[in-house]
N, C-alpha and C positions, 0 to 999 in steps of 0.2 A: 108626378115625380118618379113613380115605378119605369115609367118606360123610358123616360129620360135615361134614369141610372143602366138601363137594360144595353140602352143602344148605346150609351159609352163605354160599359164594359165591355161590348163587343168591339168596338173601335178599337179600344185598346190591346185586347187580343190580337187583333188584324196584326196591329200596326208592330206589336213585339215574335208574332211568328212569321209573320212576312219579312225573308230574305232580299235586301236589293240586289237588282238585277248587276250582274258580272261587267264591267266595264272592258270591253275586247280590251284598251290599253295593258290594263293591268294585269293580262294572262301573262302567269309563271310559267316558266319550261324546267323540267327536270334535267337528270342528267344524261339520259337518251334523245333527248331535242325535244319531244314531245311535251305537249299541255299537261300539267299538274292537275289532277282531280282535285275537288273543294275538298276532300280527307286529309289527302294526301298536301294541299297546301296550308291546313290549320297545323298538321303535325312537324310540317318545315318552319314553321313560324313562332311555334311553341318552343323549340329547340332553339333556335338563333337566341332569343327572350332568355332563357336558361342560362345559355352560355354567353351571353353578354352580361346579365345578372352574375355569374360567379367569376368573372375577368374581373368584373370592379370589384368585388369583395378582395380578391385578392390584391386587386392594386391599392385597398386599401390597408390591408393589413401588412404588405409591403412599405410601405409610406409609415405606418405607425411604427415597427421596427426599425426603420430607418434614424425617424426621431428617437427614439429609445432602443437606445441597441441592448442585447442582452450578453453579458458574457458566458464564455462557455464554461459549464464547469467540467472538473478534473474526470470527476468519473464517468463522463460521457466521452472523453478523450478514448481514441481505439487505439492510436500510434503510442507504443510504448519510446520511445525517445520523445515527442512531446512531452507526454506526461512526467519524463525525467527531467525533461529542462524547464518545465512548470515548476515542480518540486524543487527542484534547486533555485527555483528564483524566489518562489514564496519561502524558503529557507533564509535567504537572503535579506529576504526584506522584514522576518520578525526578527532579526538580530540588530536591522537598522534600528527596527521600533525600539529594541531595550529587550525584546522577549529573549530568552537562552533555550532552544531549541533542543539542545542537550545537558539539561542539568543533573547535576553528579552526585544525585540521589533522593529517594522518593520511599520513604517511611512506609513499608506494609505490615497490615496487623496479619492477614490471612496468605497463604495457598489461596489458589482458585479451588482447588480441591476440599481444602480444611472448610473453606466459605460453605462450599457448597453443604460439605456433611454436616458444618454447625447449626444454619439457616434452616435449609430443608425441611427437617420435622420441626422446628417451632414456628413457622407462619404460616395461618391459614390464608387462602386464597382471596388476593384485593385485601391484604395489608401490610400494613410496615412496622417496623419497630423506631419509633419517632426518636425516642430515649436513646438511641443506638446510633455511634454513628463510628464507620470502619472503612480501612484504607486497604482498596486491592489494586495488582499491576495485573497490566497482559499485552496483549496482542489485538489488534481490532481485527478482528477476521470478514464481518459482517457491517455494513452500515445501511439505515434507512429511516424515514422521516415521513409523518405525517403532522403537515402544517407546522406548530412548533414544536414536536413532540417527536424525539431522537432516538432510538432504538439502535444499540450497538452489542456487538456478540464481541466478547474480550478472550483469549486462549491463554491458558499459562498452564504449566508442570499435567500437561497433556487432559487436564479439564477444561469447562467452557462458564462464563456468567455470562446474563443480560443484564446492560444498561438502558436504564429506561431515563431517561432527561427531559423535564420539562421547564419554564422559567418558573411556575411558583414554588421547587423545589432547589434552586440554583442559587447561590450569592449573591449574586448581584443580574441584574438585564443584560451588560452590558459585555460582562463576562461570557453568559451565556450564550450571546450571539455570536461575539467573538471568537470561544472554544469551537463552535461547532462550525464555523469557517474554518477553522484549519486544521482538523482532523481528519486524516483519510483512510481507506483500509489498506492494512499492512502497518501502519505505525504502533508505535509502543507506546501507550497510556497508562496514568496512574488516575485512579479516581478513590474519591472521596466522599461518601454518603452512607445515606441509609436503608439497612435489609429491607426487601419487601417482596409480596411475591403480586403477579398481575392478577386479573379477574380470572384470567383463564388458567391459575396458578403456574406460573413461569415464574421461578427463582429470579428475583433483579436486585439489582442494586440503583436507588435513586440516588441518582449525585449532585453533592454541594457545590463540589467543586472537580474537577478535570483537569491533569497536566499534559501537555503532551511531554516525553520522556524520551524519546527520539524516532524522528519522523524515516519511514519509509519512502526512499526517492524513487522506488522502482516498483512498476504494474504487476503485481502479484496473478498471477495462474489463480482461477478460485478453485477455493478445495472442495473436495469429492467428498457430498455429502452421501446419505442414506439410499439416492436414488443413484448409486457410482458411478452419475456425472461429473464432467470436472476432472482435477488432481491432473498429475503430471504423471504419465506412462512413460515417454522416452526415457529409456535406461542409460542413456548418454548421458542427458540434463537432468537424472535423477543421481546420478554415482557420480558424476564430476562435481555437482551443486547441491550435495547434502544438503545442506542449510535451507534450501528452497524446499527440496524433498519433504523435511521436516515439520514444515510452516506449512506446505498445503494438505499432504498425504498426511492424515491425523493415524492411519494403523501403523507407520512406519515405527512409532515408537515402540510400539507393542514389542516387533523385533529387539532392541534395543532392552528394553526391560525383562524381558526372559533371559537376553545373554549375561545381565548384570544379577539375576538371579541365579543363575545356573553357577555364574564364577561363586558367590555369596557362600551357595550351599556347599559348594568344595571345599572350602577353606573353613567352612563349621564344621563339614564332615572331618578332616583330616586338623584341627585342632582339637576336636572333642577326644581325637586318640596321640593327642600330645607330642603330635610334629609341630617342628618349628619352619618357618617360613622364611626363607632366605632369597638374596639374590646375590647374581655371579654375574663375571663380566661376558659383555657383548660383542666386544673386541680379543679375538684371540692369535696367537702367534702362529698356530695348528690349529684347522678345522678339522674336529674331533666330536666325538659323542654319537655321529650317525651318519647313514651312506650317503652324500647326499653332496651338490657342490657350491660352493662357499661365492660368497659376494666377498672382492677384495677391496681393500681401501687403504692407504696411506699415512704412513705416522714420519713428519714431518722430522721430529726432531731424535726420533729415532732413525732414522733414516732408512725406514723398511715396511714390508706389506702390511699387515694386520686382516683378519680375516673376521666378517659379521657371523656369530656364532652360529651353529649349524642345530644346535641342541644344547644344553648346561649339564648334558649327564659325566662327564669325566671330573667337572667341577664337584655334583655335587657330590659323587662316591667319594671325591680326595675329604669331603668335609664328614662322611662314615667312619672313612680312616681315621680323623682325627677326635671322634668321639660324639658326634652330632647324630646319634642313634635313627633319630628320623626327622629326615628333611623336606620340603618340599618349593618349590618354585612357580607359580604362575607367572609366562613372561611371553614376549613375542622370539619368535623364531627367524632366520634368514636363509630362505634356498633360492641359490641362481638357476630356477628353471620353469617352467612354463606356467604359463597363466590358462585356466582353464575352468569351466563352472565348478571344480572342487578345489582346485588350487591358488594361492596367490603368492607372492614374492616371499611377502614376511604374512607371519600367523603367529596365533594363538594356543599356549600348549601348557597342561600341567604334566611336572614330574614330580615323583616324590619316592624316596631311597628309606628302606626300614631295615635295621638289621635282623637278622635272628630270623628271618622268614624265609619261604621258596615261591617258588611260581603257583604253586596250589594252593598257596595263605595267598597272594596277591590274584588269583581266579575268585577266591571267595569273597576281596575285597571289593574286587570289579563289580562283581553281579551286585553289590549291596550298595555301591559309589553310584554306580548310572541308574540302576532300576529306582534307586529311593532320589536320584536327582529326576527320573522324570515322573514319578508320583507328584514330589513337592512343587513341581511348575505345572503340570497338567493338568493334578488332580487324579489321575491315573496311570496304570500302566499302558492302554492300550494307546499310539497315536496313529494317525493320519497322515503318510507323508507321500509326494509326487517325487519319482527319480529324477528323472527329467522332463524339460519342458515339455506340454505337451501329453504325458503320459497320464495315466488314471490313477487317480491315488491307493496307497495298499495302507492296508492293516499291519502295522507291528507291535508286537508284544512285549511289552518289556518286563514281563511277569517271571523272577527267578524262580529254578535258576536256568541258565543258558547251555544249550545243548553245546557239546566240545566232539571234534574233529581232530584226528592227528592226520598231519599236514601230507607225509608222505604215504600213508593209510587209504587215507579220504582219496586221492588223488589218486591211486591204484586203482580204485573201486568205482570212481566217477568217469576215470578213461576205461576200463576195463582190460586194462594192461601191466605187465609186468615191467616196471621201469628197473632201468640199470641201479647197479650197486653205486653206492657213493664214491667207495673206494677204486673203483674198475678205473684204468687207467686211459681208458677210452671212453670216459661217462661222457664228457662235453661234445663230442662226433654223435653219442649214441641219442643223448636227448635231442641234438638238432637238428638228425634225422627224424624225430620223433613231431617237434614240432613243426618241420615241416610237412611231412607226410598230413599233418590235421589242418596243414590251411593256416597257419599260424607264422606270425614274423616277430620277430626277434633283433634288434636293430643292433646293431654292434658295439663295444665285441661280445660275443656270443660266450658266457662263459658261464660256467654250471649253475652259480645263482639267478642270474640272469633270463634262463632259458626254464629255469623250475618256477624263477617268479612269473612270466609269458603265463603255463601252462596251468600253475594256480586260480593264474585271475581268469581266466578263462573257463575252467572247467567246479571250481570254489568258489571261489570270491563273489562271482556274478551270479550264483545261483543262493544267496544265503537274503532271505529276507526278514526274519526273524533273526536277536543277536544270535552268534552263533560265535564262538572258540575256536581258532584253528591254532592248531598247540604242533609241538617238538618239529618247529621247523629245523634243516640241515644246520648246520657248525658251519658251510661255508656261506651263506646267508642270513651268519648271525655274530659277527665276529668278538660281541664284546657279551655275551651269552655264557652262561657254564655249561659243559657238556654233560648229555643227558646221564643220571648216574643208571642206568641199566641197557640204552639203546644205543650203538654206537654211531657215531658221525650228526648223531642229532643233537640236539638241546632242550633245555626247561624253556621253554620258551612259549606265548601264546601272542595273537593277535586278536580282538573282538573286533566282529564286521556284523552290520545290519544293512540291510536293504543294497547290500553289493559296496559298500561305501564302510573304510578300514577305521575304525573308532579310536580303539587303545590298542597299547603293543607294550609288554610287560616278560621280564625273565629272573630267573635265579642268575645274579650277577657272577661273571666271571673273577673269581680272585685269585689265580693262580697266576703269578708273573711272569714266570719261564713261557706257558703255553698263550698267553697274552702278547708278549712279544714275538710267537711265531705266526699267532694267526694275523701283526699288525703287517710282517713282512709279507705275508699272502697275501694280504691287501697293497702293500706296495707294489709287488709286481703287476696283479692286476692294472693300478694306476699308468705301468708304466706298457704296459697295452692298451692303452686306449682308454681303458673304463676313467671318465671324469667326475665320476658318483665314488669312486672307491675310496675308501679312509685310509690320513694320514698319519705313518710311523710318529708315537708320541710318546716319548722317551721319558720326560716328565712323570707321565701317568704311570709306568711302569716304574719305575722307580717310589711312584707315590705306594703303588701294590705292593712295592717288596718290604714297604713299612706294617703289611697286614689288616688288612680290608677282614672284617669279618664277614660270615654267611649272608647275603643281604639280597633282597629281593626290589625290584627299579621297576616303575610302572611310569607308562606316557599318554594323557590322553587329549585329545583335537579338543578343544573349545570351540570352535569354528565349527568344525563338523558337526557335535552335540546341538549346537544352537539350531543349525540347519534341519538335525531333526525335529527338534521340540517349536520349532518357528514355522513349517512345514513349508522350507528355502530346498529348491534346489541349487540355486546361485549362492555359491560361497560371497560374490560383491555383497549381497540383499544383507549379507549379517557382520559386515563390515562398513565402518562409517565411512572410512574412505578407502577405497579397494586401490589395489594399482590400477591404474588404466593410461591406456596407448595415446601419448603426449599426440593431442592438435598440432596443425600446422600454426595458429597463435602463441602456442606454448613454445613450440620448439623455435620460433624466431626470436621468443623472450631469452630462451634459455641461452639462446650462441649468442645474444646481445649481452648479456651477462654474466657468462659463464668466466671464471680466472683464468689466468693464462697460465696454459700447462707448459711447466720449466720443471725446474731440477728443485726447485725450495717448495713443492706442492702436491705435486702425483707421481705416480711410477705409472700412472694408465699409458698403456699403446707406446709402449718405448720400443725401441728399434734394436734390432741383436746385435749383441758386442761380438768385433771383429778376432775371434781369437788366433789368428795369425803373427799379429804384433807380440804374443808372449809364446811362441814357439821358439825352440832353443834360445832363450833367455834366463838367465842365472836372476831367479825372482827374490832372490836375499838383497839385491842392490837396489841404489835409493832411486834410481833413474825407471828400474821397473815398476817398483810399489808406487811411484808416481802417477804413470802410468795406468795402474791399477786401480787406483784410488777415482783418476777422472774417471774409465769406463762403466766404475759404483756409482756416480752421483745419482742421487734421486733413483736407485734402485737397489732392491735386497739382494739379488744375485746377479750375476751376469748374463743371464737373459730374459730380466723382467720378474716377473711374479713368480716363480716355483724355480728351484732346486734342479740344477742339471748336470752333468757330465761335467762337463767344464768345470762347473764350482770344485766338487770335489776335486778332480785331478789338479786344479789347480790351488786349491786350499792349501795339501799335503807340501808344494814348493814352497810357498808363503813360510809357514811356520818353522822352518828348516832357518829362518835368518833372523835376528836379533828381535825378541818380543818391544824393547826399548825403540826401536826403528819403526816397527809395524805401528807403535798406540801414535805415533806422528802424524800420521796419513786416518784422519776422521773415518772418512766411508771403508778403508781397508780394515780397521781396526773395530768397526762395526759389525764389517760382513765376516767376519771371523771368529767375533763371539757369537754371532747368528748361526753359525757352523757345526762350530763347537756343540752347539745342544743336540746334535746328529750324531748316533753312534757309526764307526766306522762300517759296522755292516750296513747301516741306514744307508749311510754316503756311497756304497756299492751299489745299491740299489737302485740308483739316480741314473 
C-alpha cells in the first residue's frame, strides 16, 4: 500500500504543477502588436473578470432602483427655488389633509433661556424629569437622525435647547412619523415634553408632542458656529435682509442688546435726577435746532412744505420756558446728507435741557453719563475699538475724568501758529489762506466756521483717542450757544470726541432774544450764500425767548455712535437694524411701478419755477390777479417750490395792500400769506 500511495501522490503533483502547453491559437497580442507574456495575460484577464463583475452589480442595483424608486428628500435639495417650490407644495398639501400649517397660538410655559437656567442645575446626566412636563417655541436651527431617534437644536430670545425624539417617548406612532416628515430647518416649532438631559449631559427636551407653528419655505444659509464657518458676510444681504442676518449670525444680537442697554441706562440715569421724558414733533415748519440740512415733505391739506426735524432742541427749551425744569428726549433725527461708515439719513440721539446749570455742571454730567454707561455694558472702563476697517484695534479709556481742550487754544498749539482774530475783518481771506497753504480743502462757500471746522478736524479731532473735551468753540460756529462770559467771540460750549469720532455736544444755552435774533440773521445770509447746512430765521423761538428762558444748560449725545463704541462697530449700518442703503435695480422698478402720481393734491417735490413776468406791473389787489396767484401756489408754499425767495416777499408786500375779505377767497393765496406772515420783515429782506 506504501508505494502505491507514493506514486499517486506524485502523480498528483505532476499533474497540479504541470502547465498545459500554449495553444499558438490562442496567443494574446497587447496593445503594441506584440505577444502577451503569461504575467502579463493572467493580469489582463483578472481585470476584464473585475470589471465585468462590477458592470453587473451596478446593472443590478440600477434595475432595483428602478423597481423602487426613492424620493428625494428636502435637505439634500441644493437648488434654493426647488426647495421653495417643495415647500410650498407640501404647504399645500397639509392644508388639504386638515393640518393648519399656521396656527394662531401655541401655549409656552419657558423662554429658551428661562428653560435652560431652570433645568440646567437640577438634572443629572441621562435623565428626565418624568413628573415634568413643559412647553417650549423656537427655531429649528439644526436637524439630524439616527434610525428613529430625532435630534433638533431649536433658537429662541437668542438661546439654544436640544430636542431629542424618540417613538417610546411620543403620543402616538403615527404622529411621530408624521411630525418628523414635515419638519425642516428653519421652521418654527412648539414642543411639548419632558426635561432631561442626554448621557453625555446635553440639556434636552424629550417630546410628547411637536407643532409645527409655521414652516420656513426658503433654504436657510447655516449658521456660523464656533469653528466661524458658515453665517452670511455679504454686507449687502446682511443690511438689506436683517431678518436672515439675525437667524443665521447668532453675535448679531449682541449688537442689538448693548444698544438697548445703553438706551435703558440713560433714561435710569437721567430719571434717577428727575427729568421728565417728552417727545416733540417730527414735522416742522422751520428746520431749526442745528446746522444741518432738512429732508422736505409735503402737507396736503395745508397746502405747504414741512420739514423732517433736524434736532428737537428749540422744542424743547420752548418747554424750559414754560416751566419743564428738566427735560429730555430720546428720538430719531433727519439730515439730508451723506451716507458714510459714521453717518446715516436718520439716527439716534439724546437731548436733554436742565435749568439752573452751565456748560461746566453739564462737563461733569458727561464724564459721569458715558464713563458709568460704559462701566454698566462692559464691565469696565477700558474698551477695544477698530477706527476703521482694516485698522488695529486701540485702547480707550473711559476712566473720568476727561482731559478738556479750548478749541481755539488747542488749535494754536497743534498748528504752531498764530491765527487771526475773530473779529479782523479779513478773518475768512486770512484762514483760507491758511488752510490752504497746509494742504487742506475746504468746499464751498468758504466761510469762517466752515474753514475753522476743516482745520479742527484735522489738526484735533483726528488726533484725540482717549475721550477728550474740546470746549469754547467761536460764537460764529455756535449760533444758539451763550457767549463766553469772559472770552470774547467764543462760547460755553463743549463737544466730547474719542477715537477721532464726535460723541456729545453740549452748551450754556443762549437766552438772550435780541442777540438770538442777530446771530439767526447771520445765519440767514450765510444761507443766502450758498451755505445749505446754515440755520433757519425762526421768529417763533424768539419770541418763545422774550417770554424768559432761565440759565439752562442743553446736552446732545449720538446713540449710534456710543453703540459703535461699546459694540467695537466701525459701521454705523452694523448698529442699525435697518441702515439706508442705495435702492437695487428691483427696488427702484418696484418703486416707479408704484409710486402716486405727483399733481398739485400730493407733493411740491421737483416743481418747476413760476413764471414772474405775468405779475409785473400788475395792480395785485384785483381779483383777475389773485387768481392768477392763487393757480401759480397750487401744490406749493412759495412761488418757487420749497424755500422763500425774492419774489415771495416783494410780492407778498402787493397782495396785502388789497382787501384781506378778497385774499381768504383764493385758498393757496390765502395760505401762502399766512405762511408769510410768520417772517419778520427784516427776515423777508433777507430772501
Amino acid at each position: 500500500k506504501e508505494p502505491c500511495r507514493l506514486i499517486l501522490g506524485i502523480t498528483i503533483e505532476l499533474i497540479m504543477t504541470t502547465e498545459p502547453e500554449s495553444n499558438p491559437e490562442e496567443v494574446v497580442l497587447g496593445e503594441d502588436g506584440e505577444p502577451l507574456s503569461k504575467n502579463a495575460l493572467k493580469k489582463k484577464l483578472k481585470a476584464e473578470k473585475a470589471a465585468q463583475a462590477k458592470a453587473e452589480k451596478e446593472a443590478a442595483k440600477a434595475a432595483a432602483a428602478a423597481a423602487n424608486p426613492k424620493k428625494e428628500k428636502e435637505e439634500e435639495i441644493t437648488d434654493p427655488n426647488l426647495f421653495t417650490e417643495n415647500r410650498k407644495a407640501a404647504v399645500v398639501q397639509l392644508q388639504k389633509n386638515g393640518i393648519n400649517p399656521y396656527p394662531h397660538k401655541f401655549h409656552v410655559d419657558y423662554r429658551i433661556p428661562d428653560y435652560n437656567a431652570e433645568f440646567e442645575p437640577k438634572i443629572n446626566n441621562g435623565e428626565k424629569l418624568e413628573d415634568t412636563t413643559v412647553a417650549v417655541a423656537g427655531r429649528i436651527v439644526s436637524v439630524r437622525h439616527q434610525g428613529k431617534l430625532y435630534f433638533y437644536d431649536i433658537r429662541g430670545d437668542g438661546a439654544k435647547v436640544q430636542v431629542m425624539s424618540d417613538p417610546s417617548t411620543y403620543e402616538s406612532e403615527d404622529g411621530f412619523n408624521q411630525i418628523h416628515k414635515i419638519l425642516k430647518r428653519g421652521d418654527i416649532v412648539g414642543v411639548q415634553g419632558v426635561p432631561g438631559k442626554s448621557r453625555h449631559g446635553q440639556l434636552s427636551i424629550f417630546p410628547k408632542k411637536m407643532v409645527l407653528l409655521s414652516p420656513c419655505l426658503h433654504m436657510l444659509p447655516f449658521p456660523k458656529g464656533d469653528s466661524a464657518l458658515g453665517g452670511i458676510t455679504n454686507q449687502e444681504t446682511r443690511y438689506r435682509q436683517r431678518y436672515l442676518d439675525l437667524i443665521v449670525n447668532e453675535d448679531i444680537r449682541d449688537i442689538f442688546r448693548i444698544r438697548a442697554n445703553i438706551i435703558s441706562e440713560i433714561r435710569r440715569f437721567l430719571d434717577d435726577r428727575h427729568f421728565l421724558e417728552v417727545e416733540t414733533p417730527m414735522m416742522n415748519m422751520i428746520p431749526g435746532g442745528a446746522v444741518a440740512k432738512p429732508f422736505i415733505t409735503y402737507h396736503n391739506d395745508l397746502s405747504m412744505d414741512l420739514y423732517l426735524r433736524i434736532a428737537p432742541e428749540l422744542y424743547l427749551k420752548m418747554l424750559v420756558i414754560g416751566g419743564l425744569d428738566r427735560v429730555y428726549e430720546i428720538g430719531r433725527q433727519f439730515r439730508n446728507e451723506g451716507i458714510d461708515l459714521t453717518h446715516n439719513p436718520e439716527f439716534t440721539t439724546l437731548e436733554f435741557y436742565q435749568a439752573y446749570v452751565d456748560y461746566n455742571d453739564l462737563m461733569d454730567m458727561c464724564e459721569e453719563l458715558v464713563s458709568g454707561l460704559v462701566k454698566n455694558v462692559t464691565g469696565g472702563y477700558k474698551i477695544k475699538y477698530s477706527p476703521k476697517p482694516g485698522m488695529p484695534e486701540v485702547e480707550i479709556d473711559f476712566t473720568p475724568p476727561f482731559k478738556r481742550i479750548s478749541m481755539m487754544e488747542g488749535l494754536e498749539e497743534a498748528m504752531k501758529i498764530k491765527l487771526p482774530s475773530l473779529d479782523d475783518p479779513e478773518v475768512e481771506s486770512k484762514l483760507a489762506a491758511i488752510v490752504q497753504e497746509h494742504g487742506l480743502e475746504c468746499s464751498p462757500p468758504q466761510t469762517t466756521a466752515r474753514l475753522l471746522d476743516t482745520l479742527v478736524g484735522e489738526y484735533l479731532e483726528d488726533n484725540i483717542i482717549n475721550p477728550t473735551f474740546i470746549t469754547e468753540q467761536p460764537q460764529i460756529m455756535s449760533p444758539l450757544a451763550k457767549y463766553h462770559r469772559s472770552k470774547p467771540f467764543l462760547t460755553e460750549r463743549f463737544e466730547l470726541f474719542a477715537c477721532g469720532r464726535e460723541l456729545a455736544n453740549a452748551y450754556t444755552e443762549l437766552n438772550d432774544p435780541k442777540i438770538q435774533y442777530d446771530l439767526f440773521l447771520e445765519q440767514a445770509k450765510a444761507a443766502s450764500a450758498g451755505d445749505d447746512e446754515a440755520m433757519v430765521m425762526d421768529d417763533s423761538f424768539v419770541t418763545a425767548l422774550e417770554h424768559a428762558l432761565p440759565p439752562t444748560g442743553g446736552f446732545g449725545l449720538g446713540v449710534d455712535r456710543l453703540t459703535m463704541f461699546l459694540s467695537n462697530k466701525n459701521n454705523i449700518k452694523e448698529v442699525l437694524l435697518f441702515p439706508a442703503m442705495k435702492p437695487t435695480d428691483e427696488q427702484m422698478t418696484l418703486v416707479a411701478k408704484n409710486a402716486p402720481k405727483k399733481d398739485a393734491t400730493n407733493t411740491n417735490m421737483h416743481v418747476t419755477k413760476t413764471d414772474m413776468t405775468q405779475f409785473e406791473a400788475v395792480d395785485m389787489t384785483t381779483e383777475e390777479a389773485l387768481k392768477k396767484l392763487d393757480s401759480a401756489l397750487a401744490g406749493r408754499a412759495f412761488l418757487q417750490g420749497t424755500a422763500p425767495s425774492k419774489d415771495d416777499a416783494e410780492l407778498y408786500d402787493k397782495v396785502l395792500a388789497g382787501d384781506a375779505a378778497t385774499i381768504a377767497t383764493f385758498s393757496n393765496v390765502a395760505a401762502w400769506t399766512k405762511l408769510l406772515s410768520m417772517f419778520t420783515p427784516e427776515t423777508r429782506a433777507t430772501w
